[in-house]
N, C-alpha and C positions, 0 to 999 in steps of 0.2 A: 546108320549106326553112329554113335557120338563120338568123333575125336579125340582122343586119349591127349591129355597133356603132356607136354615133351621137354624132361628133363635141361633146363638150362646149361649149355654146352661151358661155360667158364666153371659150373660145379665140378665136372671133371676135372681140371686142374687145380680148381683151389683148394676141394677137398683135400686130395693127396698129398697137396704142400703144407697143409697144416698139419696136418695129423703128421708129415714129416719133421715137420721142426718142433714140436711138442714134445715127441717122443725125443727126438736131439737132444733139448734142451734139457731132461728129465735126466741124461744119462752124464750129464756133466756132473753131476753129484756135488754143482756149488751153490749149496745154497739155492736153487730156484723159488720164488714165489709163484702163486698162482691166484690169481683176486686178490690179491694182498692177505691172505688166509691160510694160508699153507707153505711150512717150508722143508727142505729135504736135502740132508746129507747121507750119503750112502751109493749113487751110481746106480749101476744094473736092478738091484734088488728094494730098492726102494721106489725107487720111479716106477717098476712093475704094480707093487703092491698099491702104491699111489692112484696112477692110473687106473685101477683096479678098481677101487674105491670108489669112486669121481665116477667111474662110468654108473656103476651102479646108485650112485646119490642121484645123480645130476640128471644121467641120459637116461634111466629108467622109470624114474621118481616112485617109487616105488611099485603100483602097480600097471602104471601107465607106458605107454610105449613112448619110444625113443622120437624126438623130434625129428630126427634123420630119417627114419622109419614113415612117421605123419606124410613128409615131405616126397619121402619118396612113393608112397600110397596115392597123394594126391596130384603126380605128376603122371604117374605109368596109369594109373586107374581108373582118374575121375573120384576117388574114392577119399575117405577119411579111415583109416584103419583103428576106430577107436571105439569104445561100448556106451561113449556117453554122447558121443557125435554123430547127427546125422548130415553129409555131405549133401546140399539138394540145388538147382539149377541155380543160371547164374550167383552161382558162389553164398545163397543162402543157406544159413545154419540152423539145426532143429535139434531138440534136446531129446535123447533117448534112452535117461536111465530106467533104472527100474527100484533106482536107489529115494528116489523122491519122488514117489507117486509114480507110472509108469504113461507116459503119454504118449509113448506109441501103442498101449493097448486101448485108450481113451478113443484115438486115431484109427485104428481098424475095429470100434465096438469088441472090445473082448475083455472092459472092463464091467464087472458084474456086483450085483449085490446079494444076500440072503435076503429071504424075504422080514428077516428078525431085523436086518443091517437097517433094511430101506423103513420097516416101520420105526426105529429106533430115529431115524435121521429129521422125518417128519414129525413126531412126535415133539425131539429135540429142538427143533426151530421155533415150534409151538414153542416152546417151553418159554426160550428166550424171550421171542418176541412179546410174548405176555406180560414176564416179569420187567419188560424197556421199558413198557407202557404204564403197566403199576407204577416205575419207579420216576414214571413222568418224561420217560424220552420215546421220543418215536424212532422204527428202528427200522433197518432193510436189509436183507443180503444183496450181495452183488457177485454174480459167478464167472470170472473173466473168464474165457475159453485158450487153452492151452495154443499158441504161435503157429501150429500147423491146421489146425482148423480152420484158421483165418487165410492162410497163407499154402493152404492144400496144394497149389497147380504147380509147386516148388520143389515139391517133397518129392521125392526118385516114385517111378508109376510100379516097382515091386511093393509098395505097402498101400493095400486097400484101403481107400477110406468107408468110414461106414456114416452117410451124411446125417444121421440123425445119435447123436450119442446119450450117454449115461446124462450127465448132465442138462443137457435138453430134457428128456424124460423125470428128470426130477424135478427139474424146475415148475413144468406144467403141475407134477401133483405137489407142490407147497403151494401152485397160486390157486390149485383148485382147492386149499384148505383156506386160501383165505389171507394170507402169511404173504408178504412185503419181499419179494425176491424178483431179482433182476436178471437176465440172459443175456448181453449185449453183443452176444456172436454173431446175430444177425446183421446188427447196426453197424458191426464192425467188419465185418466181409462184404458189406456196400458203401462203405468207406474208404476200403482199399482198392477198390479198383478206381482210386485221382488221389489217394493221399496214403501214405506210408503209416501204419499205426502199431508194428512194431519194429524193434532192431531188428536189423539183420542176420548180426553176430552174435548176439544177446536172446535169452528166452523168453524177456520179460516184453511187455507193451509200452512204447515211448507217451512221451506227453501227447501228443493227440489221441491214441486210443485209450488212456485214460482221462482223458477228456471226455470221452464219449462214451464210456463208462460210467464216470461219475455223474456224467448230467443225466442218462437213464435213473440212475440213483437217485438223486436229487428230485427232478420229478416222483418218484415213487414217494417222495416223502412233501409233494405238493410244494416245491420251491422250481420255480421256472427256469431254465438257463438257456441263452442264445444259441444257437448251434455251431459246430465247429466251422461248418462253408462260412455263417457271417463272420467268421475271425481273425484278425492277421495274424501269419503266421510267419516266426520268422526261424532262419537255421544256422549251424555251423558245426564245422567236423565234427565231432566225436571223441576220436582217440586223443585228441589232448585235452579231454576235459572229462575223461572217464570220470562217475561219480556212482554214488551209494545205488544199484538194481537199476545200472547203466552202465557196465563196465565191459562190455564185448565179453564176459562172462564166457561160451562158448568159444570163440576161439582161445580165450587162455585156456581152457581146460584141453585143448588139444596142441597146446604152445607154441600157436603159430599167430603174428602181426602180420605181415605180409602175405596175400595180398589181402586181410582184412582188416583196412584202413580208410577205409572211404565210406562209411556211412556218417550221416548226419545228427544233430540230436536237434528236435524238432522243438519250440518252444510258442505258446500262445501269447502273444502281445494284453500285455492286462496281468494274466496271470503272476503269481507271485514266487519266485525259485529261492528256494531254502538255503542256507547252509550244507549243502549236503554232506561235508565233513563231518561237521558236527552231528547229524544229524544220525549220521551210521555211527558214532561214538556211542549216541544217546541211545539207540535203539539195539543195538548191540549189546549196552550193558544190561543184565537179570533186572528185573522187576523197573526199568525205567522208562519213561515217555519222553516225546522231543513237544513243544509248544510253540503255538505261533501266532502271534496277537496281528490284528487288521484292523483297528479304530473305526476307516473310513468303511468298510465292508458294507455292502447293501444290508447283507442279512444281521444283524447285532444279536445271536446266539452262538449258543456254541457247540462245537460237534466233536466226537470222535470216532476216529476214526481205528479201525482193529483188523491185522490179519496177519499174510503174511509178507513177501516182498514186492508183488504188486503193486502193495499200498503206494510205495513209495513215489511213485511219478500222478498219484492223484491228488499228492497234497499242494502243488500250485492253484489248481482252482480251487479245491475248497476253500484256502488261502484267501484267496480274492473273493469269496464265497460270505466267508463265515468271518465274524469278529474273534473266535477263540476255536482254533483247531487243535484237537489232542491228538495223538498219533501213538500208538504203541502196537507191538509184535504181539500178536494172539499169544506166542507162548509165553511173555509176559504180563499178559491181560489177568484179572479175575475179578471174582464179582465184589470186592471191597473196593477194585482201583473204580469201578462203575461207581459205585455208592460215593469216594469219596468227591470224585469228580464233577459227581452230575450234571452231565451234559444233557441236553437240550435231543441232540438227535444222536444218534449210533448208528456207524453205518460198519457190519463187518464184509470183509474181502475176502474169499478166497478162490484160488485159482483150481480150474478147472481139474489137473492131475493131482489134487489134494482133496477134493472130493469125498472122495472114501474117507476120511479122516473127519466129518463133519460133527459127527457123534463125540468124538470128543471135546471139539469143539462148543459143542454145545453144554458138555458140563461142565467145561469149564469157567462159560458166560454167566450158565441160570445159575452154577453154584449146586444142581442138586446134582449129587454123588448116581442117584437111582436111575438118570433116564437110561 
């Protein structure tokens, strides 16, 4: 049986002395500040209602449980008491809403289609990929697979994996139509057993697995790229350098730093690293694209790129890749930004627990209202 984590014994004293002097201090009724945001005269009945407030802002944050609470889950239990968190060995994090695609049902097969869905979705790709072609770009999907697929032997052994999922199975029937789509879960679960290809604490896939991602891609669209083993690769923490679908994502949403601070962000020597401020500005705002010019670039066209946050750690190679790389959020995208653009190749992204959602995607690409 697993060892239960064991409450750090200076918790018991300092808790108590804070929340002693807190309350203390609240009942002096002079004037106290608190973050320099809040001030209170009144003693007994003010400091109550204060307090009151504060808990419920701060330590409940609305629907989510109390950091006290996280902590003390994750110390008696082994556990993460939260609905978006999954707690899994050595201190890896796995995302389990059912708010954004649901990828623990992806993870135990129990994500399904009608059979209307799935011919709509096929159909839909068709659609696209024809009108890339008319409009003179060549085009590919690429289906990144959801952090627990890749990373299954992490995940607590109460949730079944089911090794062949939704996703797999579609893939095969668009490449048996004919249709330019990528799976890289294979590539990428014999990649991780000597190299790390996504965060830890994050849901998303760091720069090597979208490395290896994109170069599947790439090939699909007959441009060669060296593989990740010939590459140097070089690293450094993480948490001070949080940036745009690299932010330990996961543990903020369960508002705990400590103890997840030691992961790395991984970067390919060569490759080209963005702005990434700017870059979440730009992609952030309705209807806009972020650009990236490479003069020297082997390939001298230009590509863009479409999805959803994924995207983002694939745009250093393409970078290095491509003389003009576009970059925009699918739900940004439509089919006049294509027209105005006209890029050379189109490559769209979307991650595995978003799946189900392809069909609109795709009318939103080809533009027709009817698939």
């Amino acid at each position: 049986m697993k060892e239960k984590r064991k409450i750090p014994a200076f918790l018991f004293t300092l808790i108590p002395v804070a929340l002693t002097l807190f309350v203390l201090a609240g009942l002096t009724g002079a004037n106290f500040v608190l973050n320099g945001n809040h001030t209170w005269e009144g003693g007994l009945s003010a400091a109550r209602d204060f307090l009151d407030s504060e808990w419920n802002r701060v330590v409940y944050r609305q629907e989510k449980l109390s950091r006290l609470n996280t902590y003390y889950s994750y110390y008696t239990t082994g556990t993460l008491d939260n609905r978006e968190v999954i707690l899994g060995k050595d201190n890896w994090l796995f995302y389990s809403t059912t708010q954004d695609g649901a990828p623990l049902d992806d993870y135990q097969g129990l994500t399904t289609l009608t059979q209307e869905e799935w011919d709509k979705i096929l159909e839909g790709v068709e659609r696209v990929q024809h009108n890339m072609e008319v409009w003179g770009a060549k085009f590919v999907l690429i289906l990144p697979p959801n952090k627990e697929q890749v990373y299954w032997e992490y995940m607590p052994m109460w949730y079944r994996r089911q090794p062949v999922s939704l996703v797999d199975n579609l893939t095969q029937a668009l490449q048996e139509k004919g249709l330019n789509v990528v799976n890289p879960k294979a590539a990428l679960m014999e990649a991780a057993q000597t190299q790390q290809v996504y965060y830890k604490y994050d849901t998303h896939w760091n720069q090597l697995g979208a490395y290896i991602g994109t170069r599947l891609a790439l090939e699909q669209l007959g441009i060669p790229v060296d593989p990740l083993e010939t590459q140097t690769i070089e690293s450094q923490p993480l948490t001070p350098i949080r940036h745009y679908c690299a932010g330990e994502d996961l543990a903020q949403i369960v508002s705990m730093d400590w103890p997840y601070q030691d992961d790395l962000e991984y970067t390919v020597e060569g490759t080209v690293q963005p702005d990434w401020g700017a870059m979440s500005v730009t992609q952030e705002n309705n209807g806009t694209y972020s650009v990236y010019e490479n003069p020297e670039a082997p390939n001298q066209a230009s590509v863009l790129l479409v999805g959803d946050s994924f995207r983002a750690s694939m745009v250093p190679l393409l970078t290095r890749e491509f003389s003009t790389v576009y970059v925009i959020k699918l739900a940004n995208c439509t089919m006049n930004t294509i027209w105005n653009l006209e890029p050379d190749y189109v490559i769209w992204e979307c991650v595995e627990r978003r799946a189900t959602l392809l069909e609109e995607g795709c009318r939103r690409l080809a533009g027709d209202e009817m698939l």
